[in-house]
N, C-alpha and C positions, 0 to 999 in steps of 0.2 A: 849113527845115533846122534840125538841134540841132546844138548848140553845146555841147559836154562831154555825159557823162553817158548814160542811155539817152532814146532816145525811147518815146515814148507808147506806140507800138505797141509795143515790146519790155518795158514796163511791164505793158504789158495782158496780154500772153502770159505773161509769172511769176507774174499773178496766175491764171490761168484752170488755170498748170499747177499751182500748189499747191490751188484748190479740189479740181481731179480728185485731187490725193494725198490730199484730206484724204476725200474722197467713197469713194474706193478703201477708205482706213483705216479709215472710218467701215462701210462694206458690210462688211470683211474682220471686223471687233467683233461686229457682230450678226450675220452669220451663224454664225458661230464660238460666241456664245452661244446662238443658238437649237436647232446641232447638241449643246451641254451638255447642254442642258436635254430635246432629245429622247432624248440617250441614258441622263440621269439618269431619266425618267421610262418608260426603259426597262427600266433598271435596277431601281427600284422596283417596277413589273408586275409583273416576273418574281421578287423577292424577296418581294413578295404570296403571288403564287400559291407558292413553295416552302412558303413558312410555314402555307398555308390548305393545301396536301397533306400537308406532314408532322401538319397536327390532325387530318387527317381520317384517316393510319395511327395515330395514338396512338390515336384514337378503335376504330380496328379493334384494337390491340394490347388494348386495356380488354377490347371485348368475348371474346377468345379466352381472357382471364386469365378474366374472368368464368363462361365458361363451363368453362374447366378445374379455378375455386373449386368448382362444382354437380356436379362429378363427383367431385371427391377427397368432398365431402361427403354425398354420395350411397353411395360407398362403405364411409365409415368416419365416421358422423356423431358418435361419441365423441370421439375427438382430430383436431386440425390437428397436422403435425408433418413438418418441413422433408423427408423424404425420400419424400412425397408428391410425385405429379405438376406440380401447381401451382406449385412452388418453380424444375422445372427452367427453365432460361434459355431462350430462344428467337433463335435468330439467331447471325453476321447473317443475313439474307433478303432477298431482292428484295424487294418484297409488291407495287410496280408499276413498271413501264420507269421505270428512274434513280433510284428510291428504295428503299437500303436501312434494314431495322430490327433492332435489340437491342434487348433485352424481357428483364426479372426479376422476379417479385415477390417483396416481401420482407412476411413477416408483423409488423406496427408493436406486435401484442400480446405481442412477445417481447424490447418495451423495457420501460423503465420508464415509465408514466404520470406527471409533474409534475405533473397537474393533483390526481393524489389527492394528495396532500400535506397537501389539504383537505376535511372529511369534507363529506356531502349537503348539509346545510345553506348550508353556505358558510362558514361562520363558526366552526366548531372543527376547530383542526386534528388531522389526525391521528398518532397517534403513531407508531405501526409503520411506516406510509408514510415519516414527517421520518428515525427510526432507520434504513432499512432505503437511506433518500437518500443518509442521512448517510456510512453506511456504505461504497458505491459513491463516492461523492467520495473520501471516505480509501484507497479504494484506486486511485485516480487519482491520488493526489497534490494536492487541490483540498482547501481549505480548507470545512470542514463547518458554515459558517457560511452557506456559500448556499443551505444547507438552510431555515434558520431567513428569510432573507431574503425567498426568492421566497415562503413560506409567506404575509406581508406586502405581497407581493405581487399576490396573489389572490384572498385574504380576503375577507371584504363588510366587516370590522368597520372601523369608522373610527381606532380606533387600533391601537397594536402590541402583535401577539398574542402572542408570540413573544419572549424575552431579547433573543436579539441578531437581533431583527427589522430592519428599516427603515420607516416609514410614509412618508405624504406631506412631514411636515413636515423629512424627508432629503431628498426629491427637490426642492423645492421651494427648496430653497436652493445647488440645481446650475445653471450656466450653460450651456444654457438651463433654465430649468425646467418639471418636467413631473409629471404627477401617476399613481400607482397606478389598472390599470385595475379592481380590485377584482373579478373575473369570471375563471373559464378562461381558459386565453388559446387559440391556435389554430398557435401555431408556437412551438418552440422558441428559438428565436431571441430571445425576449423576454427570456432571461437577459441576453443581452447588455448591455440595460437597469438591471443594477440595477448599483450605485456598485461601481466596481473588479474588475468582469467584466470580464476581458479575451478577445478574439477566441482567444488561445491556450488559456485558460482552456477556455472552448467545444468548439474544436474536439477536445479531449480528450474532454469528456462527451458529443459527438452522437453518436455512433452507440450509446448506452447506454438514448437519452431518446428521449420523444415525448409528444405534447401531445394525448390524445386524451377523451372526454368523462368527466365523475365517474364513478367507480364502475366502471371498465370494467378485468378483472384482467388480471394479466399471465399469457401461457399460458405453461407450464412447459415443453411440447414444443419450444417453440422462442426459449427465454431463451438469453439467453450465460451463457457460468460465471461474468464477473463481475457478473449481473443476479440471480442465483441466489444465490452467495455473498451479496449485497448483504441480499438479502431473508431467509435463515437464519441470518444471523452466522458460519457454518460456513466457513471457507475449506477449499476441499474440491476443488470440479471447476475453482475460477481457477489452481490451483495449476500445472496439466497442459493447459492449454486444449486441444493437440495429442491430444492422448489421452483427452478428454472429448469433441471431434468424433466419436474412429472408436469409442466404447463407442455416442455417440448412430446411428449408421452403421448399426454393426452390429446394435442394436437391432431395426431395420426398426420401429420403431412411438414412441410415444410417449417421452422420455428425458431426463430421470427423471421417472417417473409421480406424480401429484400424493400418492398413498397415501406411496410408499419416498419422497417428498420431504417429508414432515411427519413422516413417523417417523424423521426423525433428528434433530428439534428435539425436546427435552427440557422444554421452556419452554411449561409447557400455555397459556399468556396469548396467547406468542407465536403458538403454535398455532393458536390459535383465531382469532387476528390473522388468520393468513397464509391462513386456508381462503377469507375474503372475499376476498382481494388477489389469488387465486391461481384457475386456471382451467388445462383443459387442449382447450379449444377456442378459434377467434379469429372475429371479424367484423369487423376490420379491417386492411386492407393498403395497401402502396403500391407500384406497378408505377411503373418505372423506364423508360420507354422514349427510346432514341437513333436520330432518324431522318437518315441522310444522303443528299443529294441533291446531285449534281455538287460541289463545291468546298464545299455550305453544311450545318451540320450544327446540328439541333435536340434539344433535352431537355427532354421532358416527363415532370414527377412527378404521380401518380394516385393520388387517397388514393379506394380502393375497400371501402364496405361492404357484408358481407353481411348479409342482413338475417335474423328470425326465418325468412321461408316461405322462405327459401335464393334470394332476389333479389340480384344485385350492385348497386348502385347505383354511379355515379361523384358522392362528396361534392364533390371539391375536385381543380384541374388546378394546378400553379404548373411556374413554368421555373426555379428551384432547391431543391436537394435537403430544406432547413432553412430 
């Protein structure tokens, strides 16, 4: 017999009922993680396979630009010029059950090149390019000093080429520090790099610029008016941007042809400047394409060249624009 208190056997049974609570608790934990984890790894599958479909329509989206570059050029191998076929947009579309695409290409030779800034060499820069940078900055509002910067930027030479250049011995004394790549660069974005470029700063001059190889001109068919003014010192077609689309429109061809775009520069130096800078065909573009698929939505940018025998190639894919 006890005497106060519980007995043994009633001891024993609190103990037996809190193992099974804690056994219960213990099953309810991991099952409960193991259904996480199989539906995160469900999740994931299925967010695989979206992304590995939507590369495989960009990849389609490339080849249909591709092949509608070999026909505008086919048909008019003297100029490229935006009211060609190849410009128009595409979509949206299905293109397979559950995946829609938008598609544009935009011709990249109707920015301005950063990279000339600097002549073949590497190492002199050049001047109608820095002026003509200079210029488009000023009329942004941008300080015409990132002209001379990024020239330092890219140079081979080990010191500064340029007045109000920057070298290494700038960067190097920034927290963290880091050094000039002295070579092209391959994005834009590289401005962002130098001392007191700001994100604002940029996103004013993207859509003006682009980062494509030396020596490669800008075509005049399909510049902006302020990439044109930039390049003749003429303010002239920025003035009306509205009414410089529908003269190019209405053209149906080429607008302004590289001939009536040099004859209005007086400046035989410049002249002769601009005939190398200037082109009225391109072989390089970037197709924009947006694939969505149920709830999830992809962007792939496609820097496509064309080549002499009129081949596209896909140079380079990235998931933003710059």
């Amino acid at each position: 017999m006890s005497h106060g208190g519980f007995s043994p056997r009633h001891r024993q049974r609190g103990v037996a009922l809190l193992v099974a609570i804690l056994l219960v608790a213990l099953g309810t934990i991991i099952a409960t993680a193991m259904a996480y984890d199989n539906a995160m790894t469900a999740r994931r599958a299925a967010a695989t396979f979206e992304f590995d479909q939507a590369l495989l329509v960009a990849e389609g989206a490339e080849a249909l630009a591709g092949y509608g570059l070999q026909q505008a050029l086919s048909k008019n191998p003297t100029y490229i010029y935006p009211a060609q076929g190849w410009s128009q947009p595409v979509g949206p579309t299905e293109v397979v059950p559950g995946a829609m695409l938008e598609a544009s290409l935009q011709d990249l030779q109707g920015r301005f090149n950063i990279n000339d800034l600097v002549e073949q060499n590497g190492y002199t820069p050049n001047p109608a390019a820095i002026a003509a940078f200079q210029r488009l900055l000023t009329m942004l509002g941008l300080s015409t000093k990132w002209a001379d910067d990024f020239v330092d930027w890219i140079d081979k030479s080990p010191t500064q080429m340029v007045q109000d250049g920057a070298d290494d011995s700038v960067y190097m004394e920034m927290d963290p520090p880091y050094r000039t790549p002295k070579l092209p660069v391959t994005s834009t974005s590289e401005l962002m790099a130098l001392p007191g470029f700001t994100r604002a700063d940029f996103d004013k001059l993207a859509p003006y610029i682009v980062a494509l190889p030396l020596n490669t001109p800008i075509n005049l068919c399909s510049a902006s008016p302020e990439v044109l003014d930039a390049l003749s010192g003429i303010q002239q077609y920025s003035l009306n941007p509205a009414g410089f689309e529908k003269d190019r429109e209405a053209a149906g061809t080429c607008f302004p042809q590289q001939t009536v775009f040099l004859s209005a520069i007086t400046n035989p130096t410049l002249k002769q400047q601009l005939q190398s800078l200037t082109a009225q065909t391109s072989s390089w573009f970037r197709l924009t394409s947006f694939i969505t698929e149920g709830s999830a939505e992809f962007a792939v940018y496609t820097t496509l060249y064309l080549d002499p025998t009129h081949q596209v190639r896909t140079v380079m894919r990235s998931f933003t624009p710059n």
